[in-house]
C-alpha positions as CSV (number, residue, x, y, z in Angstrom):
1,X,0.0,0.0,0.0
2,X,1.6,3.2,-1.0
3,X,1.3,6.3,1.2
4,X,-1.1,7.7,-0.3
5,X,-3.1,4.5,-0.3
6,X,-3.0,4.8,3.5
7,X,-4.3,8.4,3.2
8,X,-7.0,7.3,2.1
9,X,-7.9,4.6,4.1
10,X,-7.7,6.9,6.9
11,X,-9.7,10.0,6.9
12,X,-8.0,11.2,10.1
13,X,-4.5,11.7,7.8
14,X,-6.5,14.0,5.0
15,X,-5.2,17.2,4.9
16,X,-1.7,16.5,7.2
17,X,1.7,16.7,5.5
18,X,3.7,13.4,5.4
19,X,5.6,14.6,8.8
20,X,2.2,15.0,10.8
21,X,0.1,11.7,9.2
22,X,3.6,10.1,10.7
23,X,3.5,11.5,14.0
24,X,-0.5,10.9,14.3
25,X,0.1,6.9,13.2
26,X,3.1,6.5,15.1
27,X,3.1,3.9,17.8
28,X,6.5,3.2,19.1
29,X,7.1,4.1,22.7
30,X,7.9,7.6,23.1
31,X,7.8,10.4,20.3
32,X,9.4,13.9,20.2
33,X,7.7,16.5,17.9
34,X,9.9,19.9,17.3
35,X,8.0,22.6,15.6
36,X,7.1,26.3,16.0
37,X,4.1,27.8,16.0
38,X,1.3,27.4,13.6
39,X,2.8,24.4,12.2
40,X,0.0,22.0,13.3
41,X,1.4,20.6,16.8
42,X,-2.2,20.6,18.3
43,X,-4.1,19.4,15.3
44,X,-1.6,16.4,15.3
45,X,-2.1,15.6,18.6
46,X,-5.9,15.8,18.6
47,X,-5.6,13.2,14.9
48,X,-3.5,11.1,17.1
49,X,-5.6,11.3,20.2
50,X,-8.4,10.1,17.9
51,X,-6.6,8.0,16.3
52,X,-6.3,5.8,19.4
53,X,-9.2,5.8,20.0
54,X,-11.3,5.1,17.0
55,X,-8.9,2.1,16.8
56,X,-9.5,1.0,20.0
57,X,-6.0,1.1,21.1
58,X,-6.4,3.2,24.0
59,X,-10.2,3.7,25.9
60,X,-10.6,7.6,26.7
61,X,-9.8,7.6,30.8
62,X,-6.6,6.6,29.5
63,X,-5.4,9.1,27.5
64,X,-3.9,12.3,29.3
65,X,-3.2,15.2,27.1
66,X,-1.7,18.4,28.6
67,X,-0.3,21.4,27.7
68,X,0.4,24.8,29.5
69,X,-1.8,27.2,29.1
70,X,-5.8,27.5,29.6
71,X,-6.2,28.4,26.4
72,X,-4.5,26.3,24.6
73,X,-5.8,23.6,26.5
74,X,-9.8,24.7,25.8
75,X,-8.5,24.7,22.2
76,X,-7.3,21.3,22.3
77,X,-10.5,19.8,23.9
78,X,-12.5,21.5,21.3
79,X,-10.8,19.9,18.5
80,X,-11.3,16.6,20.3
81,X,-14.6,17.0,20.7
82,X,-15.1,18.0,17.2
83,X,-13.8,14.4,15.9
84,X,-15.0,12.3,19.1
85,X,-18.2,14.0,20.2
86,X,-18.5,13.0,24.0
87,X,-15.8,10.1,24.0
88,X,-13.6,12.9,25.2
89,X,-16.0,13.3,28.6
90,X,-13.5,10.6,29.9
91,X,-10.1,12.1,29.2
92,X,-7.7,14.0,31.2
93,X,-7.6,17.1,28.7
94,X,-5.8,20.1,30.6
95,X,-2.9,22.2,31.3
96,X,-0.5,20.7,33.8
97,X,-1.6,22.4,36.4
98,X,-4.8,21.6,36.2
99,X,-4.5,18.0,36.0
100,X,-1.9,18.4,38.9
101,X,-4.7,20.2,41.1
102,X,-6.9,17.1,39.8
103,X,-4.0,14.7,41.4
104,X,-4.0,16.8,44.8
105,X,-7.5,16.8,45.2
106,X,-7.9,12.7,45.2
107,X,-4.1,11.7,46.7
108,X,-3.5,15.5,49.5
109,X,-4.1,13.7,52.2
110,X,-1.0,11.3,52.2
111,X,0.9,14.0,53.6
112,X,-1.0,16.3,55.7
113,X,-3.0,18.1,53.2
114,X,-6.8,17.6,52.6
115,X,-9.2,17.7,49.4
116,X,-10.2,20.6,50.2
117,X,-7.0,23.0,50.0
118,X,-6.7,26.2,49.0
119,X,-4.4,27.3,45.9
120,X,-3.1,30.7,45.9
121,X,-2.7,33.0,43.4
122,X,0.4,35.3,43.3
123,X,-1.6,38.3,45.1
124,X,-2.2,36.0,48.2
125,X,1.2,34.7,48.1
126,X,2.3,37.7,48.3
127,X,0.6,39.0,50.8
128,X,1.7,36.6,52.8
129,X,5.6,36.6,51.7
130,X,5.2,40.7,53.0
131,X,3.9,39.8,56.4
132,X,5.8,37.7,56.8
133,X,9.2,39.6,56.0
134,X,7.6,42.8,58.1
135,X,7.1,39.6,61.4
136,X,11.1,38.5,61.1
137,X,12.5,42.0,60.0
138,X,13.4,40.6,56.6
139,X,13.8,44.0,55.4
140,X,17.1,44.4,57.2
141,X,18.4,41.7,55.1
142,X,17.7,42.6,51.9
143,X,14.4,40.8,51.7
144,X,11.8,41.8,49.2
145,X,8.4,40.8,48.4
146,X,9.6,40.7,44.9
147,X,13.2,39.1,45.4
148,X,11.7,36.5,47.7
149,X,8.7,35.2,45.8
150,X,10.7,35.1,42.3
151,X,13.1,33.4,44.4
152,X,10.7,30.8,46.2
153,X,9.3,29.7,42.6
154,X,12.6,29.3,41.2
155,X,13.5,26.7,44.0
156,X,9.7,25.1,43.9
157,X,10.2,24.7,40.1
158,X,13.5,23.4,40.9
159,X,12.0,20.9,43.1
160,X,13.9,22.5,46.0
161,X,12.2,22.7,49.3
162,X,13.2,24.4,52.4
163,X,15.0,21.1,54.1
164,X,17.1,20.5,50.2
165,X,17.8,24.4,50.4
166,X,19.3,25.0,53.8
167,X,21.5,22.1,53.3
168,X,23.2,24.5,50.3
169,X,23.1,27.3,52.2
170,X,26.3,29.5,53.5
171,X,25.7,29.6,57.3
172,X,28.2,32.7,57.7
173,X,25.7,34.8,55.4
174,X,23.0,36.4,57.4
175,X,21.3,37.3,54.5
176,X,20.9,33.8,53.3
177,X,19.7,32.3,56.8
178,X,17.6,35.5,57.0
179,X,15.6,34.0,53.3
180,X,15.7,31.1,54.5
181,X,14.0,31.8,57.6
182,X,11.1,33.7,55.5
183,X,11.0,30.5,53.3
184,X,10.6,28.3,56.2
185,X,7.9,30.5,57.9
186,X,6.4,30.8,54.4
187,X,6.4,27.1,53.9
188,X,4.8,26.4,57.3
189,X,1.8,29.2,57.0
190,X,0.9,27.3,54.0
191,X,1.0,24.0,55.4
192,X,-1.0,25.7,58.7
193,X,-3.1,27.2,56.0
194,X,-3.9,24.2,54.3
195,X,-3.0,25.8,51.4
196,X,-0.6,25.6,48.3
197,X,0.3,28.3,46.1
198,X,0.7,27.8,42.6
199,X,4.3,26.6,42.3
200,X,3.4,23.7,44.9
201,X,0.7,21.9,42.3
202,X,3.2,20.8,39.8
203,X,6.3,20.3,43.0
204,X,4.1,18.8,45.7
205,X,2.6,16.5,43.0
206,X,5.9,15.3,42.2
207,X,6.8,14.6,45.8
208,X,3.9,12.7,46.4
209,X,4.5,10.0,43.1
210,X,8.2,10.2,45.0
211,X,7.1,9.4,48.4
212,X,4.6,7.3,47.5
213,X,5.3,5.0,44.6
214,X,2.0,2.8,45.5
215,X,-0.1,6.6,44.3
216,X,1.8,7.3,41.5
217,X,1.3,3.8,40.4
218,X,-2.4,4.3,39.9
219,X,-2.0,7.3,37.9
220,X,0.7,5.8,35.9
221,X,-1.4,2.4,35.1
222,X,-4.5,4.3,34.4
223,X,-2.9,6.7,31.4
224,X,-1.2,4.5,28.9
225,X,-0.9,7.5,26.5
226,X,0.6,11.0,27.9
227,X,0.9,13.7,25.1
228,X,2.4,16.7,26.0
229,X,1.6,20.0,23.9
230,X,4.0,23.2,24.3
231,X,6.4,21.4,27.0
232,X,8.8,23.9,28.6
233,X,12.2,22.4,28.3
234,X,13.6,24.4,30.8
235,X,11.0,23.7,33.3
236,X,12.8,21.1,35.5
237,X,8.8,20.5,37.4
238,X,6.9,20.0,34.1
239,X,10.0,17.0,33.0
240,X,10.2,15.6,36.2
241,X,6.4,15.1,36.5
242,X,6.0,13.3,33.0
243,X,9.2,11.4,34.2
244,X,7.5,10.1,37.3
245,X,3.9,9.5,35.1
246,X,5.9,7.5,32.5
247,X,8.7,5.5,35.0
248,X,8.0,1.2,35.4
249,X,5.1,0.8,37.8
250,X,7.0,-0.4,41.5
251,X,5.7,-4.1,40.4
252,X,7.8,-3.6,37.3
253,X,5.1,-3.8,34.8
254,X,5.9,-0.4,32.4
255,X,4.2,2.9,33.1
């Protein structure tokens, strides 16, 4: 069957260039797609999300397709729906923080957290980050509301918590015990709070698969096919949470 015998025979390949009707029929087990924007990424993955399913390879609660913002998410769920109509009710179709607050909501309370948390958004955070700096006379020390929450999210999407950071830390520099002292009090308001702001959904999601392999071996049996739309390479969270969704299951049957 030539290749554009298969175009044919699958009206999910019409209109894609060679490239795409090969990523969208692709079944090996892990596929990279480079290209820039407006060459087709999310149309590909929808074709291929659909292409799953219509051949029964995959049932819809197994497929998890995420990407980073809201909009581009809604996008991607419209397409879906578009092709699949409401087989796309039972798919994980969101940004990753989204599906992350999903995660937290079912899994918080294995370490201290309930379903019911609050997520804050960078005015409460910040808010917070100032009180608490006025409290433990941060100001002294350099501390800014600014310089302290850029520097906060920068560890969190590090994966750096306050216990990995004060192990780094010069002891002799009163400006660095001063941040970390904000950082701790920071970290235990929100914890006191019941609360995680919005740096914590993709970090503390990560350290609960880490903690407790027995969770993040239900996620990673129940979604057989992860695609990823507009990953951030330089996002050490966003690789380290597909890494633990995509690892061998603790039985050693393949995630």
């Amino acid at each position: 069957m030539t290749q554009l015998d298969i175009f044919d025979a699958d009206p999910l390949l019409e209109g894609l260039n060679p490239q795409q009707a090969e990523a969208v029929s692709y079944r090996g087990q892990a596929l990279l797609i480079v290209a820039g924007a407006g060459s087709g990424k999310t149309r590909v993955l929808t074709h291929r999300i659909a292409s799953l399913i219509r051949s029964r390879e995959a049932w819809p609660s197994q497929v998890l397709a995420i990407t980073f913002t809201n909009k581009a998410a809604a996008e991607m769920r419209e397409r879906a729906e578009q092709i699949l109509g409401a087989a796309t009710e039972g798919m994980w179709i969101s940004t990753f923080h989204s599906s992350c607050v999903r995660i937290l909501r079912r899994e918080a309370e294995n370490f201290g957290f309930t379903s019911s948390f609050t997520i804050y958004d960078s005015h409460d955070s910040r808010t917070l980050i100032k009180r608490i700096i006025k409290d433990l006379d941060g100001e002294s020390y350099g501390c800014t509301v600014s310089g302290v929450a850029n520097k906060i999210s920068r560890l969190k999407n590090e994966l750096a918590d306050v216990d990995s950071y004060a192990r780094n830390i010069n002891p002799n520099d009163p400006n660095e015990v001063k941040f970390l002292e904000v950082f701790r009090e920071y970290t235990r308001s929100l914890q006191s709070a019941n609360a995680f702001d919005f740096d914590d959904l993709l970090a503390q999601t990560v350290f609960l698969f880490r903690a407790f392999p027995h969770v993040a071996d239900v996620y990673r049996k129940k979604f057989r096919h992860i695609l990823v739309d507009e990953y951030q390479d330089t996002n050490h969270a966003q690789y380290a949470l597909i890494h633990e969704l995509t690892r061998e299951c603790a039985d050693g049957t393949p995630g």
